[in-house]
N, C-alpha and C positions, 0 to 999 in steps of 0.2 A: 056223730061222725065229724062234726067241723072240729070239734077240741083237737084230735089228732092232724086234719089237715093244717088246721094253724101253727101246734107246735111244730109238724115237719116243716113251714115253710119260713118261722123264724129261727131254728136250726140253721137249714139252709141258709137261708140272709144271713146269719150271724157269719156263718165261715166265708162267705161272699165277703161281706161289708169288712170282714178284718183284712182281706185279701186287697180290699178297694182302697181303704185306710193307708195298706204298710205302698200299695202303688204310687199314691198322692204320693207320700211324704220322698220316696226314691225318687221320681220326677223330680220337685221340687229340689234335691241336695244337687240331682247330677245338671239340673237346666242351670243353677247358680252355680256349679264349677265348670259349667260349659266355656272354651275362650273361643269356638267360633261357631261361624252360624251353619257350616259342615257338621261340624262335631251335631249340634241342636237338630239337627235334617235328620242324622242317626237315630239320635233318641226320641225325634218323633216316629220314626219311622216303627223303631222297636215297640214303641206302648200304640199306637193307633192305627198301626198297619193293616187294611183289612184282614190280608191274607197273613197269619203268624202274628200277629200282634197283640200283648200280651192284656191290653183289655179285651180286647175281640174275645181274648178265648176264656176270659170269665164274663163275659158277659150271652158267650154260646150257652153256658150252663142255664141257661135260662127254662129249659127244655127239659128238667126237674123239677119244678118248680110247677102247683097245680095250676091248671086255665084263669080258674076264676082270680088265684095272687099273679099273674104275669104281668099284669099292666101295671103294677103297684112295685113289683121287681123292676121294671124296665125303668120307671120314673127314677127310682134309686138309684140305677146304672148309669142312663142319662146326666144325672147330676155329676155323680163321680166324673162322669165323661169331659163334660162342661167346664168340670173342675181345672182337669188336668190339662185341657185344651186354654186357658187362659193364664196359667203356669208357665207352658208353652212361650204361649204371645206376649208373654211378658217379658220373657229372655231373650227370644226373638227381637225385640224393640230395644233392648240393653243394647244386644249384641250391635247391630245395627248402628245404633245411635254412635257407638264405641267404633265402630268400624268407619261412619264419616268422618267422629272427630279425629281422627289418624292422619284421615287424606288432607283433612283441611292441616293440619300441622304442617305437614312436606310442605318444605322448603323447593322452587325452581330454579333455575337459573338462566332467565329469559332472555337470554343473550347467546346462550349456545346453540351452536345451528342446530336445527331440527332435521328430521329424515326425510330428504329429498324423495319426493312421490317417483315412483317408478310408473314411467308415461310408457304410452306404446309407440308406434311408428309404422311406416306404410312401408307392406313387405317389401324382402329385396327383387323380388321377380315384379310386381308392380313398379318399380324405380325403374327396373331396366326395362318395362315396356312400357312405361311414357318417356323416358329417354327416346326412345325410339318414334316413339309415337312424334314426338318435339320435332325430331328431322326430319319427315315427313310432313308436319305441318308445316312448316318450314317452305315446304319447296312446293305447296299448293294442294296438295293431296289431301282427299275427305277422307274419313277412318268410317268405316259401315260394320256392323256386325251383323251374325248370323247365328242360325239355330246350330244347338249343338247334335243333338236327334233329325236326322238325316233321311231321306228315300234315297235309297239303290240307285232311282236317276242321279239325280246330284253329286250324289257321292264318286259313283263308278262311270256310267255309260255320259252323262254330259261332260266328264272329262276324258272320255275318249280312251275308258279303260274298258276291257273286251268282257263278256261272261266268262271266261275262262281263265280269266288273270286270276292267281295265286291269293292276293291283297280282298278278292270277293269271298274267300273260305272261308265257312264260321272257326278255324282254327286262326284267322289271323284277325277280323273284324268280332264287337260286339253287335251282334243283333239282340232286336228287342221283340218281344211278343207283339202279336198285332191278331186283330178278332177275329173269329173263326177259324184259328190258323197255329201251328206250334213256329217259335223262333226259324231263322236263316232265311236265305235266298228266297224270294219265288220264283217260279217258274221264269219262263225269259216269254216275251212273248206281249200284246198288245194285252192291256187290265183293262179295257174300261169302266168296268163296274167294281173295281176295288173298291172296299169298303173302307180301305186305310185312307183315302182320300176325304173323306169325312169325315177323319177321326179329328177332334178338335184341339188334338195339340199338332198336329201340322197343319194345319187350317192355314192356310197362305193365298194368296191370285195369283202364286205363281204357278200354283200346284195344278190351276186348271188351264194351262196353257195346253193345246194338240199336243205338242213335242212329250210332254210329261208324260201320257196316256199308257206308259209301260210298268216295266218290273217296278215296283216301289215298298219294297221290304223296308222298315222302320230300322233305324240303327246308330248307333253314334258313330259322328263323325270322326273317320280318320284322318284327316289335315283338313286345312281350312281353305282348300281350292275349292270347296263345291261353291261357294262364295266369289268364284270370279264370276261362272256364270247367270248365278243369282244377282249379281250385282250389271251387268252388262243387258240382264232382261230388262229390268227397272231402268236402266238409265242410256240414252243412244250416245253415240261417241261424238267429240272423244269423252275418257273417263282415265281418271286418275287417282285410285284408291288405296289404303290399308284395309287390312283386316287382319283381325288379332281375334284369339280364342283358342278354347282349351278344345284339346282332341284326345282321342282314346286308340288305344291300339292292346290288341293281345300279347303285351311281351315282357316275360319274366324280369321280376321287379330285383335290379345290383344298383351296382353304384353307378352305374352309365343309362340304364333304362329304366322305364316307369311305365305304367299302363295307364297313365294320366301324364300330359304334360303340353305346355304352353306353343303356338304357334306363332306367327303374322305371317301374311302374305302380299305381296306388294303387287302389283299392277297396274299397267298403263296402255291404253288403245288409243290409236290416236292416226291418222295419215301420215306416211313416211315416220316412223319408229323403227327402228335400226337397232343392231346387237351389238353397235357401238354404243349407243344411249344406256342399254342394261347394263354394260361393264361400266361407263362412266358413273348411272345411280351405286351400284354396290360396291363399286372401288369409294365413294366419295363417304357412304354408310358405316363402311369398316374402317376409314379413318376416324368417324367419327366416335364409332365405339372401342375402339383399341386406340387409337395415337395416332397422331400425323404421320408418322413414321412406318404403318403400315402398309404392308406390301398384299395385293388380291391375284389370284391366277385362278386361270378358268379351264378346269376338265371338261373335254367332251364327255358325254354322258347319254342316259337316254331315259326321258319320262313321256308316258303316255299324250301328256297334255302339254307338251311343246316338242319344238321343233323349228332349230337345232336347239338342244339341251349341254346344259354341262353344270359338273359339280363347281361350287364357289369352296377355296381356299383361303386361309388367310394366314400372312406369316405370321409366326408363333411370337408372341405379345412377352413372352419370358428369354426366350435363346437369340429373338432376331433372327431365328433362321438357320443358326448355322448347329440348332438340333439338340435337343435334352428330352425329359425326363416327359415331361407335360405334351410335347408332342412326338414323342416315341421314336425322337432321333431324325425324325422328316423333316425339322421345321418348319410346319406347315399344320394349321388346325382346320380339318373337312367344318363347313358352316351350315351349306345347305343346297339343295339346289335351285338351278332357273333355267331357262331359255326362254324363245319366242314362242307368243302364246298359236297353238297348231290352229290351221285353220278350219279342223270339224269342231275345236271348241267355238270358233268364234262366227263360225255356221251354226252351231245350236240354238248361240246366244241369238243370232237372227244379225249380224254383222257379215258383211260383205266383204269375205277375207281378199280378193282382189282390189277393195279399196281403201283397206284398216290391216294394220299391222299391229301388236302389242306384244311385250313382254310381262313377263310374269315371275317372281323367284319366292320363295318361304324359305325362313328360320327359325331354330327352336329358342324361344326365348331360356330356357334353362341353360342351355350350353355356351348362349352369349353370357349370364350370369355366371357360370362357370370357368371360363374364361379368363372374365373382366376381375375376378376375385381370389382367385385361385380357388374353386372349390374343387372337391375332387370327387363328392359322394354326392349324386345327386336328388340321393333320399333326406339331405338335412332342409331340401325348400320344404317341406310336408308332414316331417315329426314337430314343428314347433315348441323345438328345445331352447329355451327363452338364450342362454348359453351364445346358438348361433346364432340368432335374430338380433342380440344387442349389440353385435358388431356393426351392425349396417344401418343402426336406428340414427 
């Protein structure tokens, strides 16, 4: 019985090994008319490809071939393999070698300017809130920040905004989940045992203060007033501060609003402070950010947390006033508003509104950047379209 196995298995080899033969010598023609190392990637790819490749699949035949000749087949295959794999690396190494002597050939010309790197730059809503930030250093005032995730005290009831004000709706505020509890409002009502109180990203001393001991549903901050009376508990008067930060609001995102957008708040408590003084700081502020030539006028108005209140105006930085396009014919750009700060906020804070007076006003930093540049959409501070950013760089 071994005579037959033998002849069938040098049969076999024979139609193998011619098939091994005609592969070397086709490698070998097309790796020497190969002219790059693409083209050579291909034609490894085609002869040694696991999958499809055209030794692979003579050398699958293996699996004809009796047990006891397979290791004797496989040595044979191997070689072929070996063969053709340093046919390969040898054109590989041509190609290669032919491909530095190329580079090194090039000619430069080491005198022609090169391409200026493209730097970056500090956004235009950061310029205009150190801009800002500057006038206020300027005239003595410390800058404090605050958290952006907020409790219901802070936000709402320490500024002397009621539970029934419109501004507490989960349709106009983000609330945020808090433990054992779904989003919005809680109850109105003394918490002492709020668990949200020891949640540790509002972990604060200020949070364990008596006065706190109420509603405090977790939520982002909608303006950055909760901050005056956060800052008035830390600090006894007088007090003279900024505060800038980003605030959230629920309102459909055009080219005038955003559900994200920039604040500051200014304030000052102090004995005998007068609503002369507030008009003299933001008359003195809108010079400085629009031109000398800028003119301020003061709407009565009405906010929770002052008293008297009034909208701040400024004449229109484009028409001078006498009315176009940008301010819709009024001459006159709304900025934001202020009054004196009321005295249940500055009861909260533990000031003795009989012996401390203060004012208080916020602006949107986007709209003084708007303004100051003519932007008109004020979705382009937030796509970071390099386009609009390299105007201001």
């Amino acid at each position: 019985m071994a005579a037959p196995h033998a002849a069938f298995f040098f049969y076999i080899w024979g139609i193998v090994e011619d098939q091994l033969a005609a592969l070397q010598s086709e490698v070998k023609n097309r790796a020497t008319a190969a002219r790059s190392l693409e083209e050579l990637e291909a034609l490894r790819t085609d002869i040694l490809g696991r999958k499809g490749g055209r030794l692979s699949n003579i050398m699958s035949g293996v699996g004809k071939i009796p047990k006891a000749d397979r290791a004797e087949f496989g040595r044979r295959a191997n070689e072929a393999k070996t063969r053709i794999e340093a046919i390969l690396d040898d054109a590989q190494a041509r190609l290669s070698d032919a491909d530095l002597q190329s580079q090194l050939e090039k000619r430069y010309d080491v005198t022609f300017p090169g391409t200026p790197p493209r730097l970056g730059s500090i956004h235009i809503l950061r310029r205009t809130l150190d801009d800002v930030a500057d006038f206020f250093r300027s005239r003595g005032f410390a800058i404090v920040m605050g958290p952006e995730v907020e409790t219901e005290y802070f936000n709402f009831e320490a500024m002397n905004i009621p539970a029934d004000h419109p501004s507490r709706d989960a349709m106009d505020t983000f609330y945020l989940a808090r433990e054992n509890g779904p989003k919005g409002p809680l109850p109105q009502g003394p918490l002492p045992q709020d668990p949200l109180l020891q949640d540790p990203l509002l972990q604060d001393p200020l949070l364990q203060d008596p006065l706190l001991q109420t509603s405090s549903a977790p939520l982002l901050r909608t303006h950055t007033s909760p901050m005056q009376v956060r800052a008035m508990l830390e600090y006894q008067p007088p007090i003279a501060v900024l505060i800038p930060g980003k605030t959230y609001r629920r309102d459909a995102l055009d080219a005038r609003h955003t559900f994200n957008f920039h604040q500051f708040e200014g304030l000052q408590v102090d004995r005998g402070i007068t609503f002369g003084h507030l008009k003299g700081f933001v008359s003195d502020l809108c010079r400085h950010l629009y031109g000398k030539t800028r003119r301020t006028r003061f709407r009565p108005s009405y906010f929770q947390f002052t008293e008297p209140s009034a909208e701040v105006d400024v004449s229109c930085p484009v028409c001078d006033g006498s009315g176009c396009r940008t301010c819709g014919g009024a001459g006159w750009l709304e900025m934001g508003g202020s009054g004196m700060v009321h005295p249940k906020v500055l009861r909260t804070a533990g000031y003795d509104p009989e012996a401390y007076t203060g004012w208080a006003f916020g602006l949107g930093i986007e709209r003084i950047a708007m303004v100051r540049h003519g932007i008109d959409d004020i979705r382009l501070f937030t796509e970071n379209d390099p386009a609009f950013l390299e105007q201001f760089a």
